[in-house]
KOLLUM-594980 format. One line per 3 residues: number of its first residue (from 1); their letters; for each residue x, y, z of C-alpha. Coordinates in Angstrom, 1 decimal. Layout:
# residues N
NUM = a = X,Y,Z  ...
//
This chain:
# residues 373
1 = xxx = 21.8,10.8,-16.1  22.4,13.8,-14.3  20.7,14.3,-10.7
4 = xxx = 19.4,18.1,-10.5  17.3,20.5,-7.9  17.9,23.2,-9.4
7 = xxx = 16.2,26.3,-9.4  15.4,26.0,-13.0  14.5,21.9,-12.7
10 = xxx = 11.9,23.5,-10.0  10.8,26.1,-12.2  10.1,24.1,-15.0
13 = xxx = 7.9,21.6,-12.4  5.5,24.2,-11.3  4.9,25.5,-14.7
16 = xxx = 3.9,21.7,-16.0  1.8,21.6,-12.8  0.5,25.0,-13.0
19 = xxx = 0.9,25.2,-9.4  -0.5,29.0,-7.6  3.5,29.8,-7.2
22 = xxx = 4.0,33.8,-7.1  7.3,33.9,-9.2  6.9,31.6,-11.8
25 = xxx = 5.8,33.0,-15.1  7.5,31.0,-18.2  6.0,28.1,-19.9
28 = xxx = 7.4,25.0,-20.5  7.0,22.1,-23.2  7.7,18.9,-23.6
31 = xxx = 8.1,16.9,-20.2  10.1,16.1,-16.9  11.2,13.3,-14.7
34 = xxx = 11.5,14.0,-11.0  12.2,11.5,-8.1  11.6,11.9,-4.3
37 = xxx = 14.0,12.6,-1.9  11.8,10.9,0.4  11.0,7.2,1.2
40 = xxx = 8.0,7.4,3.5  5.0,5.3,1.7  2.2,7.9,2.8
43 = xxx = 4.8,11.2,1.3  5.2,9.5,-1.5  1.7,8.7,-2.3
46 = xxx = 0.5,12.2,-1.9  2.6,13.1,-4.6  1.0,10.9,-7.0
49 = xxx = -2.3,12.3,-5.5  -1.1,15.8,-5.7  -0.2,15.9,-9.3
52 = xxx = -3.0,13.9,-10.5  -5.1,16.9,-8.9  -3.0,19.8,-10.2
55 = xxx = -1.3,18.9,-13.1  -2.3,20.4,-16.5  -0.1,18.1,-18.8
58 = xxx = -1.4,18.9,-22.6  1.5,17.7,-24.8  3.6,17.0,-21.7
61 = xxx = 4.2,14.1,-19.5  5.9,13.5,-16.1  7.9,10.4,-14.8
64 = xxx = 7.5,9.9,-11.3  10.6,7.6,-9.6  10.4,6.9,-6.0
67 = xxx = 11.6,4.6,-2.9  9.7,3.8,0.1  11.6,2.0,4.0
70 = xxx = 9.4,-1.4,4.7  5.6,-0.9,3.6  3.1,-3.0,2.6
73 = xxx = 0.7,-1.3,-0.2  -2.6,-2.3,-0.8  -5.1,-1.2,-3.7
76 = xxx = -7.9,0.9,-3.8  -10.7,-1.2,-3.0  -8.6,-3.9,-1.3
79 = xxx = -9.5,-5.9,2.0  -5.8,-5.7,4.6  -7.0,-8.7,6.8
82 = xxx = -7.3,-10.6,3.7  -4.1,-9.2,1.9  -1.3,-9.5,4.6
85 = xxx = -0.6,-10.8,8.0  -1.0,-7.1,10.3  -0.1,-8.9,13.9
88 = xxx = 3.4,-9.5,11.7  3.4,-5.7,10.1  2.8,-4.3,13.8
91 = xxx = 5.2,-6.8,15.0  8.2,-5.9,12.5  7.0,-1.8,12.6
94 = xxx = 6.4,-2.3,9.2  3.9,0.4,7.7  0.4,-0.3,5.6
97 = xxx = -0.9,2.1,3.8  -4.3,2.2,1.0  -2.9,3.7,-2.4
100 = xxx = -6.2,5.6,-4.4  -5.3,3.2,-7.5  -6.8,-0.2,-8.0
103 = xxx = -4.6,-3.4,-8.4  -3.2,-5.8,-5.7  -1.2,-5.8,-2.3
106 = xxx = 2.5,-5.0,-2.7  5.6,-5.2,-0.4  8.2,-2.3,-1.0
109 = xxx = 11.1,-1.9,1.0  14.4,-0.1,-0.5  15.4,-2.7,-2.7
112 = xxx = 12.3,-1.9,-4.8  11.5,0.7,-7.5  8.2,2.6,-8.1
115 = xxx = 7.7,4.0,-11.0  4.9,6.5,-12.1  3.6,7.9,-15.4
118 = xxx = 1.3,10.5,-15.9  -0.1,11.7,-19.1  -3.3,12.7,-20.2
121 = xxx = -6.4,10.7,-20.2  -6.1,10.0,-24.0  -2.5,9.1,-24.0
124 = xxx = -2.6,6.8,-21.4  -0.9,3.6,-22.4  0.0,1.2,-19.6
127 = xxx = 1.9,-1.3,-22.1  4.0,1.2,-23.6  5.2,2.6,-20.2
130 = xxx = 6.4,-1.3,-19.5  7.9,-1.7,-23.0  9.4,1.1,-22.2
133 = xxx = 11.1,-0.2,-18.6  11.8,-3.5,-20.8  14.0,-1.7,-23.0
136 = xxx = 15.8,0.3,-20.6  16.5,-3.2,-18.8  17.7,-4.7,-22.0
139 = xxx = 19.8,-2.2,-22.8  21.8,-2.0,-19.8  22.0,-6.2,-19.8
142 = xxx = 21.0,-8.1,-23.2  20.8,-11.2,-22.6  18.2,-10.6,-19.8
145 = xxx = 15.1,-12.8,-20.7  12.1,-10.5,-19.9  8.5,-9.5,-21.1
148 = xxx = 5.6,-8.2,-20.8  2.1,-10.4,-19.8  -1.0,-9.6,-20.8
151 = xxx = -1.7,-8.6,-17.0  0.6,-6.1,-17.7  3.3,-8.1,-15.8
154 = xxx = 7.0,-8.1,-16.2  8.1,-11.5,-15.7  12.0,-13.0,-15.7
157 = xxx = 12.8,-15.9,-17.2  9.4,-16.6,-18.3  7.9,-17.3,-14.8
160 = xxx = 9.1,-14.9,-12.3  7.2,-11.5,-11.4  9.7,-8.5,-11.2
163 = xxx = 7.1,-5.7,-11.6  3.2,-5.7,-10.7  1.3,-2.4,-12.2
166 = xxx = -1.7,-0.1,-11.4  -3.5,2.5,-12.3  -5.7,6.0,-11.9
169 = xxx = -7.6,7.3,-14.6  -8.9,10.6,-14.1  -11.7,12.5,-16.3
172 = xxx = -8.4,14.5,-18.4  -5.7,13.0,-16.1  -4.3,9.5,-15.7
175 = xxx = -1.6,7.7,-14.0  0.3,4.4,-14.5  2.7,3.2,-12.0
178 = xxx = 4.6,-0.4,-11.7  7.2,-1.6,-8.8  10.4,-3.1,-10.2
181 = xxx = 12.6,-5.5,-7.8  15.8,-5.0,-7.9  17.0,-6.6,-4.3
184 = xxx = 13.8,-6.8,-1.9  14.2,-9.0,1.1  11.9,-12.0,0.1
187 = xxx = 11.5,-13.6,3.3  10.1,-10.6,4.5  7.9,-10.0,1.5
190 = xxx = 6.3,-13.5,1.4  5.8,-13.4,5.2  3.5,-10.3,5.2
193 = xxx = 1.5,-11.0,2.2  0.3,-14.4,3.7  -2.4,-13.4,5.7
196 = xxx = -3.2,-16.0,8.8  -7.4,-14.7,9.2  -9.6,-17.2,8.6
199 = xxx = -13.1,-17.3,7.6  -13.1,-14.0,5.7  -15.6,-13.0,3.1
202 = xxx = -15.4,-10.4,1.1  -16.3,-9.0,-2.4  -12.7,-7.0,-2.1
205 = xxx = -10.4,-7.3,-4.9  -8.3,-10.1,-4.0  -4.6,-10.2,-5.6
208 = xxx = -3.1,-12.5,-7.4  -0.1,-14.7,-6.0  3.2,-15.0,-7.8
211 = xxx = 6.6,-16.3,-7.8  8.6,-13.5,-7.5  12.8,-12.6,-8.0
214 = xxx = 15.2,-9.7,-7.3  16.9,-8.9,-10.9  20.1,-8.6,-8.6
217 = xxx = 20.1,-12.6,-8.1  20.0,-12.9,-12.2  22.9,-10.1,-12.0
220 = xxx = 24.1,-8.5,-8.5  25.5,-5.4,-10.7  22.1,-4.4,-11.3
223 = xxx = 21.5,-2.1,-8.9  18.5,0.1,-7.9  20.7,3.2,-8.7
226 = xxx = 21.7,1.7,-12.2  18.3,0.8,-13.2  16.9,3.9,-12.3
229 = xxx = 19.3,6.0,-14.1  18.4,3.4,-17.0  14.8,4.0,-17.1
232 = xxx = 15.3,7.6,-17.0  17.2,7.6,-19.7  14.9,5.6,-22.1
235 = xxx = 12.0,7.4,-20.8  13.8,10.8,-22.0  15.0,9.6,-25.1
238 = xxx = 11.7,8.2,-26.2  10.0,11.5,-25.3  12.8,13.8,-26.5
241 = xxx = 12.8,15.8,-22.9  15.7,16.7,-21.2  18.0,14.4,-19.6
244 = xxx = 18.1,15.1,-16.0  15.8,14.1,-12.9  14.7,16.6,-10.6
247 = xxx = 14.9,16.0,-6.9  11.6,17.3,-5.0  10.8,17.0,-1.7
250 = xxx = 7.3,15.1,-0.7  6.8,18.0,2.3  7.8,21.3,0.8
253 = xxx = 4.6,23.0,0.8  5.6,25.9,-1.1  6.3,23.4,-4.3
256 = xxx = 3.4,21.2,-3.5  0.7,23.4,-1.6  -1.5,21.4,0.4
259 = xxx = 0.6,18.3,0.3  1.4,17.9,4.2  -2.7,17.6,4.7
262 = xxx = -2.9,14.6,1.7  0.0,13.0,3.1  -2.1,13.1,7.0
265 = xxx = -5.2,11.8,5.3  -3.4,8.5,3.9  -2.7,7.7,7.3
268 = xxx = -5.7,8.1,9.2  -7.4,4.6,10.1  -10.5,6.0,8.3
271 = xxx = -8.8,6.1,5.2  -6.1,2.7,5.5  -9.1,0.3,7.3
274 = xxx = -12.2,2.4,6.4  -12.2,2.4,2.9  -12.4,-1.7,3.2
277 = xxx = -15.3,-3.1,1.2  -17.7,-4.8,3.3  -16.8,-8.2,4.8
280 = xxx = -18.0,-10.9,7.2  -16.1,-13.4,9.6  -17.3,-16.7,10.8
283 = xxx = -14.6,-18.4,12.2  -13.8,-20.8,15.5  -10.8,-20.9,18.1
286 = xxx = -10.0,-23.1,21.0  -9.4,-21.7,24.2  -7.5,-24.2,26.9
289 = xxx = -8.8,-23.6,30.6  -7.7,-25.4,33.1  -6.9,-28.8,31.4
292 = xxx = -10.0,-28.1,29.4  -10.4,-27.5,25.6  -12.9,-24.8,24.9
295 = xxx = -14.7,-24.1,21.2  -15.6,-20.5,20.9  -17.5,-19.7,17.7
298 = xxx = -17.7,-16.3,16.5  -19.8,-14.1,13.6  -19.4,-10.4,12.6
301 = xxx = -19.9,-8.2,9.9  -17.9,-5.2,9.1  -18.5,-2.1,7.3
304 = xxx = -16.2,0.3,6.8  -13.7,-1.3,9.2  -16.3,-1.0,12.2
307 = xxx = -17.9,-4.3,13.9  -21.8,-3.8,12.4  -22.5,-7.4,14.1
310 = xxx = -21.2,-9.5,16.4  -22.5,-13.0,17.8  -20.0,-14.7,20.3
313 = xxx = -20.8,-18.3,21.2  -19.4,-19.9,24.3  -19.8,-23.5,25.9
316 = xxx = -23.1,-22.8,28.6  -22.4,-21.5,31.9  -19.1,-21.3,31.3
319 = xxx = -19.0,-17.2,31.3  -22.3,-15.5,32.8  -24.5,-14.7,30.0
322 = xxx = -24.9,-10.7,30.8  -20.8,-10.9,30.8  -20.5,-12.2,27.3
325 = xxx = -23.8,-9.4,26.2  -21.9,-6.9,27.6  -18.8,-7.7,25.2
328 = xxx = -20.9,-7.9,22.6  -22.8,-4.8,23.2  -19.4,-2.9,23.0
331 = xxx = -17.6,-4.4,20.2  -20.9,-3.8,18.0  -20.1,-0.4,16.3
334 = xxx = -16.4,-0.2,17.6  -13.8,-0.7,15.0  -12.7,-4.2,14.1
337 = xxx = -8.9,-3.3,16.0  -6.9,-5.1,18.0  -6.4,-1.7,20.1
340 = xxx = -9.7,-0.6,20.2  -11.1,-3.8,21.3  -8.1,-4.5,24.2
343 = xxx = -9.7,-0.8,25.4  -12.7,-2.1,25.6  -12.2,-5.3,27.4
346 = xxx = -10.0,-3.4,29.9  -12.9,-0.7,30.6  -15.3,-4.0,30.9
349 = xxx = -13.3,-6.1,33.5  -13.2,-2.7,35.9  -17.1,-3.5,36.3
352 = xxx = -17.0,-7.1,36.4  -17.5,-8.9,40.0  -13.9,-9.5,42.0
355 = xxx = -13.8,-12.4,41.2  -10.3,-14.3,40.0  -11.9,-17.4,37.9
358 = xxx = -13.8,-14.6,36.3  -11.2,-12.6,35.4  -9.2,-15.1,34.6
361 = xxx = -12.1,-16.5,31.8  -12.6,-13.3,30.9  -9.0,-12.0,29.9
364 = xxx = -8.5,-15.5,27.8  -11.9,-15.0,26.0  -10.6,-11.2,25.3
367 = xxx = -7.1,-12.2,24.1  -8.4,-14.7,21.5  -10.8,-12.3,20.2
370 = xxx = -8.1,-9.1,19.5  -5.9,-12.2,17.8  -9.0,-12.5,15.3
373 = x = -7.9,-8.4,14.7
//
């Protein structure tokens, strides 16, 4: 499989997209693989998004291969407190992003493949897409013991998960794309997708836990190079297209116009904690004080990632009432952030009374609640 950027590869890209490119008058049939040169989560994702949007596929079809550095990827209509551990993801400057397909919560670091198909609404075919990584896989090692669930998983050895899948369907336009691992760092993976919040309730899509393995422990020749070029070369075979892969670049604007501002929009906090469904916490922590064990109970609601209600309740006396409204009167509306809310409690404890006991109280009570975030 031959890697290409060519001017002609290029070409051929914005004539399948039909993108406004001054210049570019032929037509082309048939399809085209391309692969980002890229590994940024929120670049990468505003490709998919951008050729959902422009693409004008007909007979044609487009395989999308891509790489992201440490991210965790959550669906469309997926809840992050309940999905992963974010004190860990800020922790290990790991990044989150919302995908605009549905599905569950994965981990992908550089020892993980994403793969994307688009085709048209009526040709979309989820199964045959994976069949069609199965075979590339078995081609380049036989005797590996894969298949596909009815999930539409790929397991190994009949119980482990290599690949999860999603997917977009558009009113003339759809999308299908899967993860492959190849040789993720599991410790890491299983750490951030076990999220520690407690008493979460939600109507979110929850995912789905599984055992998961690296195809590079069944065989550490398998690498993510080798099974890329693998894939790409069923996936040209079976469609009869040429056999090269096109290198694009997530941020060139004059390929991809207007992709800089979808790539912004997948990282704004509206869109990554915003777009959570609905959800309530009732949970309790103890807070220690002076030799003292202290229950604090706590209720909110949250809509669209902002604190709609909150009810704090302390042991009597032991934090003025107006002090403890006050809190309460701020978080209600804010968003349910562990920055935000450390703001807030900072603005707060300018007005209190100088008064160290008070402070102190106060800075505990505040700490416990941005560990709920």
């Amino acid at each position: 499989m031959v890697l290409q950027s060519s001017f002609k590869n290029c070409l051929q890209l914005s004539c399948i997209l039909k993108a406004p490119k001054a210049g570019f008058r032929s037509t082309t049939n048939g399809g085209l693989i391309i692969q980002s040169v890229s590994n940024d989560v929120y670049q990468n994702l505003a490709v998919e998004d951008w050729i959902h949007d422009h693409m004008s596929l007909e007979n044609r079809q487009i395989l999308f291969l891509w790489r992201n550095s440490p991210a965790v990827v959550i669906g469309r209509h997926q809840n992050p407190w309940q999905e992963c551990n974010l004190r860990l993801l800020r922790q290990k400057n790991i990044k989150l992003a919302r995908r605009r397909s549905g599905g569950g919560t994965v981990y992908h670091d550089l020892g993980n493949i994403n793969l994307t198909f688009f085709t048209t609404r009526k040709k979309y075919e989820r199964m045959e897409n994976l069949k069609l990584v199965v075979k590339a896989l078995k081609a380049l090692r036989p005797r590996l013991d894969i298949h596909v669930t009815d999930r539409y998983d790929i397991l190994l050895d009949r119980q482990y998960k290599i690949s999860g899948t999603a997917a977009k369907l558009g009113r003339t336009t759809a999308y299908h794309h899967c993860t492959l691992l190849c040789n993720a760092d599991k410790f890491v993976l299983s750490s951030v997708l076990k999220s520690p919040y407690k008493g979460l309730k939600s109507n979110a899509t929850p995912s789905v836990p599984a055992s998961v393995k690296n195809l590079f422990e069944e065989d550490p020749s398998l690498t993510c190079e080798l099974l890329l070029a693998a894939i790409a070369e069923e996936y040209a075979t079976q469609h009869q297209i040429d056999h090269h892969i096109t290198l694009i670049n997530p941020a060139d604007e004059t390929l991809l116009p207007g992709i800089n501002n979808k790539t912004k929009e997948l990282q704004t906090w509206d869109w990554v904690y915003g777009k959570t469904p609905k959800f309530s916490l009732s949970t309790c922590f103890n807070m220690v004080y002076k030799g003292s064990v202290l229950e604090v109970k706590v209720d909110m609601d949250v809509k669209h990632g902002r604190i709609e209600v909150c009810n704090i309740y302390l042991p009597e006396q032991w934090l003025p009432p107006a002090l403890c409204s006050d809190l309460v009167r701020s978080l209600t509306g804010s968003k349910f952030c562990p920055s935000e809310t450390t703001t807030l409690a900072t603005t707060l404890l300018r007005v209190c009374p100088q008064d160290d006991e008070l402070h102190s109280k106060w800075n505990l009570l505040c700490e416990n609640m941005v560990m709920l975030m």
